[in-house]
C-alpha positions as CSV (number, residue, x, y, z in Angstrom):
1,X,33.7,-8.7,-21.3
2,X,31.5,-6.1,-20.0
3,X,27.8,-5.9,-19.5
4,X,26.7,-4.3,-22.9
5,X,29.3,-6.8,-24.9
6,X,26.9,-9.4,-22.7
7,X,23.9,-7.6,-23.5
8,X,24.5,-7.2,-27.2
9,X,25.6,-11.0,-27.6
10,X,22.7,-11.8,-26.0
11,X,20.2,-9.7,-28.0
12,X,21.9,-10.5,-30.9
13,X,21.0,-14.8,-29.8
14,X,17.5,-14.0,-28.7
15,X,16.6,-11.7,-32.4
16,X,18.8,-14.7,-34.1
17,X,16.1,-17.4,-32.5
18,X,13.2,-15.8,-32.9
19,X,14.2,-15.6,-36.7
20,X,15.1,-19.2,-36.9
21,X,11.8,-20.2,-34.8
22,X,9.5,-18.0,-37.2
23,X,11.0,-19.1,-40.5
24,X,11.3,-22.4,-39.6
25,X,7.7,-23.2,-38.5
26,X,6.3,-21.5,-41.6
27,X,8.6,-23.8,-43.9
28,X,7.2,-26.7,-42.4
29,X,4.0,-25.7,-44.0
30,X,4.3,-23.3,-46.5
31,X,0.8,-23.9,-48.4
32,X,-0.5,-22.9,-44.9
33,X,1.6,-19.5,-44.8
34,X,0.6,-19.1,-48.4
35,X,-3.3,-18.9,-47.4
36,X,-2.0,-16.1,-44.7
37,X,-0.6,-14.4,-47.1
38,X,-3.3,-14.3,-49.2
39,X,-5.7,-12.9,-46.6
40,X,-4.0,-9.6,-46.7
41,X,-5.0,-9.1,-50.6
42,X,-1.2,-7.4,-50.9
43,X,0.1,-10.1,-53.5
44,X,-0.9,-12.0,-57.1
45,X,-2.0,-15.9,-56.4
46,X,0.7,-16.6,-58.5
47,X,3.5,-15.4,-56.1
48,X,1.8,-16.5,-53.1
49,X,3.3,-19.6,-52.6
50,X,7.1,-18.8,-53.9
51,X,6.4,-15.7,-51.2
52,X,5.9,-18.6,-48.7
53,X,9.0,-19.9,-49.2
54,X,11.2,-17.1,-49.5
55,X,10.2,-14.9,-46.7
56,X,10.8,-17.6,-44.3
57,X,13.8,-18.9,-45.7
58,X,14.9,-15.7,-45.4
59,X,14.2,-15.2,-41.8
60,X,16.1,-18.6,-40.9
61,X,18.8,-17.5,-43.0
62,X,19.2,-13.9,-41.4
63,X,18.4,-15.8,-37.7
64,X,21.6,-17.9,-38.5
65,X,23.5,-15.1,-39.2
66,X,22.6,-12.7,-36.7
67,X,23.9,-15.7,-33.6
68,X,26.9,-15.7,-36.0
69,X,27.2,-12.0,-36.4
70,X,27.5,-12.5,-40.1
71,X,27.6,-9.2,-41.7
72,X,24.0,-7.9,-43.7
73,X,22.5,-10.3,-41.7
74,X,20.8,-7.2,-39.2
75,X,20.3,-5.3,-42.5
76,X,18.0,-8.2,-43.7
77,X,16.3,-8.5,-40.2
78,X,15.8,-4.6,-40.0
79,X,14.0,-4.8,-44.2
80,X,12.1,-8.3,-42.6
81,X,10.7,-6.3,-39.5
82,X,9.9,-3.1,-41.3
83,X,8.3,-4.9,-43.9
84,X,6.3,-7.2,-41.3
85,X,5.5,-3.8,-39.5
86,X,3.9,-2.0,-43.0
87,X,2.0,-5.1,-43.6
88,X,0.5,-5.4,-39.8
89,X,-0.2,-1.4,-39.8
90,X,-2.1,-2.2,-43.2
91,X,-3.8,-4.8,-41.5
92,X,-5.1,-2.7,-39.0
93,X,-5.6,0.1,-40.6
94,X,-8.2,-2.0,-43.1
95,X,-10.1,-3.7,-40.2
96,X,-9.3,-7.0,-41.1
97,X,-9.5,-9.9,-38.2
98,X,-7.0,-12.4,-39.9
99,X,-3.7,-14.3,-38.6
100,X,-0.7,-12.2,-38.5
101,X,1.0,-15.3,-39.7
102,X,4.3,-14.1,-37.4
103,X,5.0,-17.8,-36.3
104,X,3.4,-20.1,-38.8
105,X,-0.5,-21.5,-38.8
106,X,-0.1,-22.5,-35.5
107,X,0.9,-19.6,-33.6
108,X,-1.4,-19.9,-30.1
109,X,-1.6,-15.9,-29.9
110,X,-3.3,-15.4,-33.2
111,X,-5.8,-18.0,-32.4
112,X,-6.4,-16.3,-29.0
113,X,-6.6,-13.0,-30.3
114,X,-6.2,-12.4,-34.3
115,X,-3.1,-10.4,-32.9
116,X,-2.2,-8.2,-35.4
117,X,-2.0,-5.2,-32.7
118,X,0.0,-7.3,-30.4
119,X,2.2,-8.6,-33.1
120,X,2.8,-4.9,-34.1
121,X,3.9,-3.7,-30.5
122,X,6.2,-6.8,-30.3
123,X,7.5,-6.5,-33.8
124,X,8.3,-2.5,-32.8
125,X,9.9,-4.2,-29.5
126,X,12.3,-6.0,-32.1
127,X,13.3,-3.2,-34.3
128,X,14.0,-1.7,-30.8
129,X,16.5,-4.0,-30.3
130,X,18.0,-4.1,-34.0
131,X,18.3,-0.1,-33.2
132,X,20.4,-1.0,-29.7
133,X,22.5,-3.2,-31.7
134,X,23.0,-0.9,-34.5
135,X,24.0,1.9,-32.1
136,X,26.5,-0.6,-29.9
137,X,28.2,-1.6,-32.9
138,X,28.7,2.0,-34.1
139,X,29.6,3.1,-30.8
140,X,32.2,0.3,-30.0
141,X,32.8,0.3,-33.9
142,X,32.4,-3.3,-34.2
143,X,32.1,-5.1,-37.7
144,X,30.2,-8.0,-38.2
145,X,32.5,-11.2,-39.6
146,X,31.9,-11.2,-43.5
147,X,30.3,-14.4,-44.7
148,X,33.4,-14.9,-46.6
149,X,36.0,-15.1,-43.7
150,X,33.7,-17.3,-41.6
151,X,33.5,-19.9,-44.1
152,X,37.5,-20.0,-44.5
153,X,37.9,-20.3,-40.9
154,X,35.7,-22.6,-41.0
155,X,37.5,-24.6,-44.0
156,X,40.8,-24.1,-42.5
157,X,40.1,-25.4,-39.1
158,X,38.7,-28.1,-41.2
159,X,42.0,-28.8,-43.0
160,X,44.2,-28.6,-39.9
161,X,41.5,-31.7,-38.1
162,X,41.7,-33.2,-40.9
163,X,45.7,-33.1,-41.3
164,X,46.2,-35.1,-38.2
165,X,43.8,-38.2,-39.2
């Protein structure tokens, strides 16, 4: 395997981590994420809190699929990113001095620095990367697996253990 194969592979782990990490810290307290959300004035109290849960589910979910190369799974990180990116620029752009929420209630760089310019520059660093994947795969014209043949590798490797017990 040759050294961009390696370096795709291995962007590909690192984007798919920092997904899972993100998502998975803000569904251990989504009430918390909710309130985050909420200081941005972007969406209705009432959607707050399914918000909560569904963005971070959804980062998890795309994390899991971008270490399996699942296809749509960059397509979801790419919307995630450039959504995260509109909503940090608004941020700025209004003044206000509030969490970026990027990795849950807890996240040490917010509470050094109400980040939201430094969580910009590294969520830019991360669509960087999601544009270096996009062009390797085009270039080496590599499709991701479909979800679909995954799971029946998955179930037929299962079958064949499961044959000789």
């Amino acid at each position: 395997m040759n050294t961009s194969a390696w370096i795709y592979r291995l962007l590909r782990w690192l984007l798919g981590l920092i997904f899972i990490y993100a998502g998975g810290v803000k569904l251990l307290n989504p009430v918390t994420f909710a309130l985050l959300i909420q200081a941005y004035g972007l969406v209705p109290d009432v959607l707050l809190l399914p918000l909560a849960v569904l963005l971070p589910a959804l980062e998890v979910l795309a994390g899991i699929g971008l270490l399996f190369d699942v296809r749509g799974s960059l397509g979801v990180v790419t919307a995630l990113l450039i959504l995260f990116i509109a909503i940090l620029g608004y941020g700025l752009w209004m003044g206000l001095d509030v969490d970026c929420g990027c990795f849950g209630p807890e996240d040490p760089e917010a509470e050094a620095f109400h980040g939201l310019r430094s969580s910009l520059y590294r969520d830019l660093a991360m669509l960087a990367g999601v544009v270096f994947l996009y062009f390797w795969r085009w270039y080496r014209s590599v499709d991701p697996v479909p979800l679909v043949q995954l799971i029946n590798q998955h179930l037929l490797k299962r079958r064949s253990t499961d044959a000789y017990t």
